[in-house]
N, C-alpha and C positions, 0 to 999 in steps of 0.2 A: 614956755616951759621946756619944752624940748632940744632949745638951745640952751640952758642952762642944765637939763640933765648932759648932753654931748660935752658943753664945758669941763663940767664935773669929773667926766669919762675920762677925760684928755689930762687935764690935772692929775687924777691918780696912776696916770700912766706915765708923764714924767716924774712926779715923785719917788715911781718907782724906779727911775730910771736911774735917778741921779746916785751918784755915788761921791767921797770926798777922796782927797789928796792922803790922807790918812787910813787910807783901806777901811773906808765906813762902810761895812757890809755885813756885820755879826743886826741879825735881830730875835737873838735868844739864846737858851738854853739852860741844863739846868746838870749836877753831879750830884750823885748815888753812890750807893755802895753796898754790898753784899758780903755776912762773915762764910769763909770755906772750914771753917775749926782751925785749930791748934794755931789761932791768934792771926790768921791770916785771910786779909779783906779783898774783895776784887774793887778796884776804884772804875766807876762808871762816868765819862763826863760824857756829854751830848750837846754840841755846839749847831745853830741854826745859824745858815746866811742868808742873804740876798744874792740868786745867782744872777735876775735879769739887768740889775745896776752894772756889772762890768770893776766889780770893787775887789781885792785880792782874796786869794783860793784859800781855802783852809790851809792852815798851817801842818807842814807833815809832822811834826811832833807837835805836842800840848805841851805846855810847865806846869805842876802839879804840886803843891806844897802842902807837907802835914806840918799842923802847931800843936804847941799843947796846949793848958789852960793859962801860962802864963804868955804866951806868945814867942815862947822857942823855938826854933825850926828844929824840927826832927828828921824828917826826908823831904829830898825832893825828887820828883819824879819824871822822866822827858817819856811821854806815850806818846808812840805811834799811833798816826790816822787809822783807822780802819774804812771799810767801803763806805761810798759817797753816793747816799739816794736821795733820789728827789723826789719830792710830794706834787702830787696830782693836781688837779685843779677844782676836782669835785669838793663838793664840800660832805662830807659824811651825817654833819645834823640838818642839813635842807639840802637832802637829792632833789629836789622840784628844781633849782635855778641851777643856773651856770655865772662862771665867773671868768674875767675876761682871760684869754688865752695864754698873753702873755706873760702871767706873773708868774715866777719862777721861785721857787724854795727849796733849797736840799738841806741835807746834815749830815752828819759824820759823828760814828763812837769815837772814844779813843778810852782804852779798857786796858786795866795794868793789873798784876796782886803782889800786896804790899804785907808786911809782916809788923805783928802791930801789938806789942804785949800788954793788956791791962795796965792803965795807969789813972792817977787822980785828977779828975778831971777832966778827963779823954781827949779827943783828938776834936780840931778843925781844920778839914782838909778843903781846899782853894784852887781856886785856878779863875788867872785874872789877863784880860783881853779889851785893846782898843780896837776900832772904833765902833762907835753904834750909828746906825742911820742918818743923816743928819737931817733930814726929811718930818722926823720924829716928830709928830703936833703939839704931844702933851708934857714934854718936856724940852726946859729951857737950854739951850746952846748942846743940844742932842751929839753932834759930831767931833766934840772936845772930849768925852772919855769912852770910856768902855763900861763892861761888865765885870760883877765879881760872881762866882758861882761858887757859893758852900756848903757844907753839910758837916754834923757834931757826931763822930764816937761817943756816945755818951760815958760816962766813971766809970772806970773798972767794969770795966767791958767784959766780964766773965761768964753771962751768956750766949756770947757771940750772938750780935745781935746786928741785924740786915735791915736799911732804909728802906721806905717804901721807893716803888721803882714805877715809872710811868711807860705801860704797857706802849703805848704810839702814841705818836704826835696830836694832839687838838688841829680842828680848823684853825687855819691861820687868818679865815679872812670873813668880814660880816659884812652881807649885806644892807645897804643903804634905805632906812627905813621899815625895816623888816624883822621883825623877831628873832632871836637866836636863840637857840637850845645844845650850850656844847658841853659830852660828858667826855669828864677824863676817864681812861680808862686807866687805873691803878692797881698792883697788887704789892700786899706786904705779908713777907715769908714769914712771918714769925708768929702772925696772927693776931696779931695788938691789932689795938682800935687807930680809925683814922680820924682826923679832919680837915676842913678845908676853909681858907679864906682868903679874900685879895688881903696882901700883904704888900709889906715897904721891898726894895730890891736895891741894890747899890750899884756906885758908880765901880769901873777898876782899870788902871791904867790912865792915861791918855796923849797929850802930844808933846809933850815935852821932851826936852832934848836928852843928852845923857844918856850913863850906860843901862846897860839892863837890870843894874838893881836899883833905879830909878822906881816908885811907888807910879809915877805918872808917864813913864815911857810906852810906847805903841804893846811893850812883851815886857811886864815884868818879869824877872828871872831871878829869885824866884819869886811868885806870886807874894803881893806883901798880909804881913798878919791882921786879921782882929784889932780891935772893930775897924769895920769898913765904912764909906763914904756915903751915906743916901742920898738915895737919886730925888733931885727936888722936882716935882710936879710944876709942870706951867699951871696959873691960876685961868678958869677955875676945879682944873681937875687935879686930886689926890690919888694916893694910892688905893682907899679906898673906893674912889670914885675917879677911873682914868679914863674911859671912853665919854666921849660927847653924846647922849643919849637923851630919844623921849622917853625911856623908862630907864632907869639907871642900872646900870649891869651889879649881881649881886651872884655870889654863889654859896648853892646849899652848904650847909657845913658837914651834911652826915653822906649826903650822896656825889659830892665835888658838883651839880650839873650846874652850868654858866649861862647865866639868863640876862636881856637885857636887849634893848631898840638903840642901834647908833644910828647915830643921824645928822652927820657930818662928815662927808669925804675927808680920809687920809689917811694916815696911820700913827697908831697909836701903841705904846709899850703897857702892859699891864705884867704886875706877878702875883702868883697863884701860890698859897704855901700849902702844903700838905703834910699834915705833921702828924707823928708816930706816939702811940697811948699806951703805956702800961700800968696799972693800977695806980691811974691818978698822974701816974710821971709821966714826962716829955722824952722822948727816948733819940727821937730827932725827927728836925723836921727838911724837907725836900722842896726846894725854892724855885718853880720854875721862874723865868724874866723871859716874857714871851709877846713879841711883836704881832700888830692885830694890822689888815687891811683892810679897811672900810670902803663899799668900789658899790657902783650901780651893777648890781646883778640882775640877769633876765632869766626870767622862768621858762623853763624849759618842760614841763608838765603839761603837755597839749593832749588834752583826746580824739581818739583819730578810730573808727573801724573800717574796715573794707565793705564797701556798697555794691550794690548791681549794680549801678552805675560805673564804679571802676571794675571791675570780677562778675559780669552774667552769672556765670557757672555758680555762684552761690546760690542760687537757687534751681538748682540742676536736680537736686533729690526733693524736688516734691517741698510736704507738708515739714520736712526734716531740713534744720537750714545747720550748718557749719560757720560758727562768728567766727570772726580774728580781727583780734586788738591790734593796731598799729601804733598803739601809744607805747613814750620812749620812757623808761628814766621814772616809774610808777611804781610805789608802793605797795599798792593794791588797785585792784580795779572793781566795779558793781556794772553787771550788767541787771535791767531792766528789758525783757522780750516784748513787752507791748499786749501779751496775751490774758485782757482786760476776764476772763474768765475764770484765774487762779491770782492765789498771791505768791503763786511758787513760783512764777519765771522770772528768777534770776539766780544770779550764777555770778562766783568771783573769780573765776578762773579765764588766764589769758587768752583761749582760743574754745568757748563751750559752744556745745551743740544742744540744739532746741528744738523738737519736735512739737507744731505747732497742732489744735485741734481741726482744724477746719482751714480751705484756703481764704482769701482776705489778703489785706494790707495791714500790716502791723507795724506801729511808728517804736523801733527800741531808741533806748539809750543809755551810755556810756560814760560812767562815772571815773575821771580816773584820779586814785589817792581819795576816798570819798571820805566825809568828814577833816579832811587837814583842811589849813589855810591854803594850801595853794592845790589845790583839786580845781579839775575839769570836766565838761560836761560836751556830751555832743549827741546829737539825735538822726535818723536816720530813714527811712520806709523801706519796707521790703514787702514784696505783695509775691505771697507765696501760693503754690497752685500744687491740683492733686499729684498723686507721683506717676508717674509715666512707670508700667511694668509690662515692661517687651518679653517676649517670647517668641518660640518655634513651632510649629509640627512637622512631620514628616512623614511620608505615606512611600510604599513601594516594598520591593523583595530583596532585603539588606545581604542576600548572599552574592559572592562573585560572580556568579555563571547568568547571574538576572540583573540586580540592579538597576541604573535608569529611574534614582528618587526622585520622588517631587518632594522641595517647601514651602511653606507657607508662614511669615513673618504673622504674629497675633498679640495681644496683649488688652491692655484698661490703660484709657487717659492719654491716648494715642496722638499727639501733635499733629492739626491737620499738613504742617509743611515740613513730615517725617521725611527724612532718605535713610534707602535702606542700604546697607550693604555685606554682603556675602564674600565669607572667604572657604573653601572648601580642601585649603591644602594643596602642594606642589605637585601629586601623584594622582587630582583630578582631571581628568579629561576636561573640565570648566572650573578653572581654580578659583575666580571671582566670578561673581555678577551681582550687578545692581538693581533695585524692586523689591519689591514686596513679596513677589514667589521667585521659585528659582526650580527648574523641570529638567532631567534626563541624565540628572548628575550620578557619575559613575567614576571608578577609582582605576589605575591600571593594576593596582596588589592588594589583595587583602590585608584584614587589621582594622586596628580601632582607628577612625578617622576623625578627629577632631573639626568640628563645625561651628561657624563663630559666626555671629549675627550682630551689623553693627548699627544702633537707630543713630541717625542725626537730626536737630534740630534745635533750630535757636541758636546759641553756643553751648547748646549740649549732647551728651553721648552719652550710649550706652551700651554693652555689651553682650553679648550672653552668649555662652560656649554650651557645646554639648555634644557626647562620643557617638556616632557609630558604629558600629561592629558589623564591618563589612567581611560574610565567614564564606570559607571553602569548605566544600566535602562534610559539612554538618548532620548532614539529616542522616536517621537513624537507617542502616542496612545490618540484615541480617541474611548471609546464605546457609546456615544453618553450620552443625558442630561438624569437627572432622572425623572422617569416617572408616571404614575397610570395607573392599569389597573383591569378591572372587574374580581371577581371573579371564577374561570372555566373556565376565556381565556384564551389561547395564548398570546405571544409577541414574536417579533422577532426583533433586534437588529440590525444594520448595523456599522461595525469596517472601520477605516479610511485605506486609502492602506497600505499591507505591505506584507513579502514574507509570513510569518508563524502564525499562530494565536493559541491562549488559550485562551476556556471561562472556567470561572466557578463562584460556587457562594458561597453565607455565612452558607448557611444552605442545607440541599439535595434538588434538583429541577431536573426536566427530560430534556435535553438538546441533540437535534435533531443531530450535529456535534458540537461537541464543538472547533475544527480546522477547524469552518468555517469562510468565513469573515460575513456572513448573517445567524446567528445560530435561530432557534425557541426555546422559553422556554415554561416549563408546570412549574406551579407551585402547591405548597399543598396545600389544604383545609385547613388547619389552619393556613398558613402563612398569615401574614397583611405585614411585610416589609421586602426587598430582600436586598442584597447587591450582586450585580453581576458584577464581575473582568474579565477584558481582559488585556493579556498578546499577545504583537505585537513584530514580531522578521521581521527586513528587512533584505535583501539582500545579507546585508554584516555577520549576525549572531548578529549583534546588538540588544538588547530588550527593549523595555518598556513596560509602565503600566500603565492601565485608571480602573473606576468603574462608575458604578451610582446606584442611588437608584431608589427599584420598589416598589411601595406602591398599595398595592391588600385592592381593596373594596370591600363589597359585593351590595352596589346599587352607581353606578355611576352619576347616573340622578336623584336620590333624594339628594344630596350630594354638595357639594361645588367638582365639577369636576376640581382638581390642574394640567391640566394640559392645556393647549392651544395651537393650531397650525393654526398661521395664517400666510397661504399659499397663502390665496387669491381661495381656493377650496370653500370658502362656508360654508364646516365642521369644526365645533368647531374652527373659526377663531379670538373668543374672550370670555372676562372672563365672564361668567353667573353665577352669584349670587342669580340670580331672588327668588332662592326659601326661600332665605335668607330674601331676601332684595325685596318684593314686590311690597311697594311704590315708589321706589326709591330713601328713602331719607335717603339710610346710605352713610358716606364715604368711600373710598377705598382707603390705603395709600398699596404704593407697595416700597421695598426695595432689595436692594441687599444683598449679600452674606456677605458681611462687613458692616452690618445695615444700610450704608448711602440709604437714600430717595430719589427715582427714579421719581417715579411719586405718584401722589395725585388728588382726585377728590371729594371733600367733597358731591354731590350727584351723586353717582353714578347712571350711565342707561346701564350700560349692553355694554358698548361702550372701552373698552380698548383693543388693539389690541395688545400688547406686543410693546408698546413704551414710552419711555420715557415724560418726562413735556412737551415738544417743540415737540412731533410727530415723533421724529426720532428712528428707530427700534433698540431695544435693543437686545444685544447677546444672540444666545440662552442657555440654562440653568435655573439652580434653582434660585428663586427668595422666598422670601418672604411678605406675605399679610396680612393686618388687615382691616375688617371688624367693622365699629363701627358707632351707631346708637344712638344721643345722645352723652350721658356719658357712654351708654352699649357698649361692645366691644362684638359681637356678634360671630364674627368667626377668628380664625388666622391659618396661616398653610403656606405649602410651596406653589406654582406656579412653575408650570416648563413651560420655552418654547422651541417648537420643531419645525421648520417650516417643519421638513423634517421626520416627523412622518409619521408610514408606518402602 
């Protein structure tokens, strides 16, 4: 059996090859034509050859001849080739198979518009070409003529009226026992009805000597008239009946689709007519003469998915598996997950994910093209297992001045032959290490430092990143608000809680402990303003940093006195300006630290207690003051407030 399919093979492949003395390489085609108005037609011809025989090229010009009804010549036409493509090898009505490589098919437009005025009887326009294949099975001495290709203007053509036009080419080629299902694709602009049926097709041209207005020469010139020659069928196939088939090829009439089992290596010429309806009349019909290759095709529809066995890593997440179809050239595909629990695992999509209930072994399978004649099946195991969910901790004092973390790698469903591995960034003092913990790890600069944890095992990975926020100078310091104080006093200062303290200042001052939380200052006779710094370390080795400012007067009581503490003691509970402001009829506008206006009292009396417009106690701290009298702005400066001045 296998030597007579390879026979088979080899045979259709010389057949193909062959070509005659007479440029036998036309195996088709068919002319159209389209009205533009004011009586002017686009002429469409579309000629098919045999490119792998080695038989002559398309001709750069077509001949093109209009008749009339009594068989006049009225024009004739020389149209240029247009572009030269060639058809593929798939077959468009059975994607399942392939067909052998070499067969080769192109065609060529050749597209003209011609001027065409209503007349009795209308036109038939021709164009006639030798040779045809000489290979041909189902007709007798095939390589002695050619083709004629026609089409009828119908009478008084006064509503410009357009053939139907064959959107692309049909398969050209059936396989060998095998069902065929081919549709024409067709449109007709005018919207009349169509039909379809195998039809008779004629001879045009052939070998004869003589000049070109020879009816039998290789190129009529011009194409000769009505009626033309029919092509006689080798017995026992008709036009009706031209392929050698276990079911005989037949085509719908209302849908063109071409059906039918050949079952005899070779090739074979069939035409197709497709004819134009309008209320009952024939308006014209469009003839393709179209050569068929009947070849042992092989299916090319294999199902194929990716296993553990090739790709571990599918089963990398667990209960969650990731399919992928390696089938080629599929229709559709059905998957089957194996998960005997639902009747919902499946899925028709090329790469679907399946989240199973439990781990187990589940047998899927892979349907591809499900319900065609030529669908594949393939089945598979996959024994999937809980999900591995790694994680970190981390323990220690994330600030700069401490640090020295420890981690600790943790998770569920933990692979007993895990490796671990640590990356901790370029700026750790220990940038990698391997294990399950990882201790002492410290950064050279503050900042969020990214930390990635990487599980391996089996041939699987996994990741898991996570910030720290490795801080400076964070922890809360308070040396309290800035101040004034007379010159030759004392001050003492009180620091908010913490384990460790540092004072110091801007310029040399005498300072009682300066690691205290409640330090005394002396200050110089010729200092007027301080800046005095604390540095607070808690508990944990943590730091920060506070200042205020100390503004040294020498007469406090003849002075705009900037500071106020209302305690409710009595003392200096509010702002006295008195010496300023006698009458009391300057204003006091009070501001914060970002200029916005706090409070305002356009005559002031000595009555601002350290609050706000509305009477509600403002924060203590520095504040800003202006003093204005009139249009004069008599005093400005700072205000601080302290309730908790000591």
């Amino acid at each position: 059996m296998k030597l007579l399919e390879r026979t088979g093979f080899l045979l259709v492949l010389w057949l193909l090859s062959v070509s005659s003395l007479n440029a036998a390489h036309l195996i088709g085609g068919e002319i159209t034509y389209s009205c533009q108005g004011n009586n002017l037609y686009t002429v469409s011809l579309r000629v098919y050859r045999d490119c792998a025989g080695g038989g002559a090229a398309f001709d750069g010009n077509a001949n093109v001849a209009i008749y009339d009804i009594n068989s006049q010549l009225i024009r004739t036409l020389s149209i240029p080739r247009g572009q030269i493509i060639s058809l593929n090898n798939s077959l468009s009505s059975d994607p399942c198979v392939s067909v052998p490589a070499n067969l080769c098919v192109e065609y060529a437009d050749y597209v003209d518009t011609v001027s065409l005025p209503p007349v009795v009887g209308g036109y038939t326009i021709v164009h006639q070409r030798c040779c045809r294949n000489a290979i041909i099975g189902n007709v007798n001495n095939p390589g002695s003529f050619g083709n004629t290709y026609s089409v009828r203007i119908p009478s008084m053509d006064t509503t410009c009226n357009s053939a139907p036009h064959i959107v692309s080419p049909p398969d050209n080629v059936l396989c060998l026992n095998r069902p065929a299902s081919i549709n024409l694709q067709v449109t007709e602009a005018d919207g009349d009805s169509i039909s379809y049926d195998l039809c008779q097709i004629f001879a045009g041209g052939g070998n004869a000597g003589g000049g070109s207005g020879n009816c039998f020469s290789v190129i009529p010139n011009p194409p000769c008239p009505p009626p033309f020659t029919p092509l006689t069928f080798a017995a026992p196939q008709t036009f009706s009946n031209p392929i050698p088939a276990s079911t005989n090829f037949t085509i719908n009439p209302r849908t063109g689709q071409l059906r039918g089992t050949a079952n005899q290596i070779g090739v074979y010429v069939a035409g197709i007519c497709i004819t134009e309806w309008r209320d009952g009349q024939i308006m014209s019909t469009v003839r393709l003469d179209y050569q068929f290759a009947v070849t042992q095709c092989t299916q090319n529809i294999i199902s194929d998915m990716r296993t553990p066995l090739e790709d571990p890593t599918i089963l990398c997440d667990g209960l969650t598996v990731q399919f992928e179809s390696e089938t080629n050239n599929a229709n559709g595909l059905l998957w089957n997950f194996g998960d005997l629990n639902t009747n919902s695992d499946t899925s028709r999509l090329a790469n679907p994910t399946y989240t199973y209930p439990a781990p187990g072994t589940y047998y899927v399978r892979l349907i591809a093209n499900p319900g065609e004649t030529c669908s594949d099946t393939t089945f598979a195991p996959f024994k999937v297992t809980a999900p591995v969910q790694g994680d970190f901790l981390w323990d220690g004092v994330p600030c700069y001045e401490v640090q020295g973390l420890q981690f600790e790698a943790i998770g569920t469903n933990i692979r007993p032959n895990t490796r671990y591995e640590w990356e901790f960034g370029a700026d750790a003092l220990i940038p990698t290490v391997t294990g399950r913990s990882a201790f002492g790890i410290s950064w050279t600069q503050p900042g969020p430092k990214p930390v990635k944890l990487t599980l391996y095992w089996d041939s699987c990975s996994q990741e898991i990143v996570d910030t720290i926020d490795i801080v400076r100078g964070n922890v809360f310091a308070d040396a309290g608000p800035d101040t004034a104080i007379q010159r030759g006093s004392e001050l003492r200062l009180h620091a908010n809680y913490g384990a460790d303290y540092y004072w110091y200042a801007s310029s040399p001052i005498e300072i009682d402990n300066p690691f205290s939380r409640n330090p005394t200052f002396r200050f110089r006779e010729r200092d007027d303003t301080v800046m005095v710094y604390l540095i607070l370390t808690d508990q944990y080795g943590c730091k920060g940093k506070d200042s205020l400012w100390v503004y040294i007067s020498d007469d406090l009581d003849a002075a705009v006195y900037n500071i106020i503490t209302p305690n409710g003691d009595g003392i200096n509970d509010f702002f006295d300006i008195s010496y300023i402001n006698p009458s009391g009829n300057c204003g006091l506008y009070i501001m914060n630290r970002w200029g916005a206006e706090v409070y305002r009292d356009n005559a002031y009396s000595n009555d601002w207690f350290g609050t706000d417009q509305d009477g509600n106690p403002l924060p203590d701290g520095t504040y800003y003051y202006v003093v204005q009298c009139g249009v004069e702005v008599r005093s400005t400066g700072p205000i601080t407030i302290n309730r908790y001045y000591d």
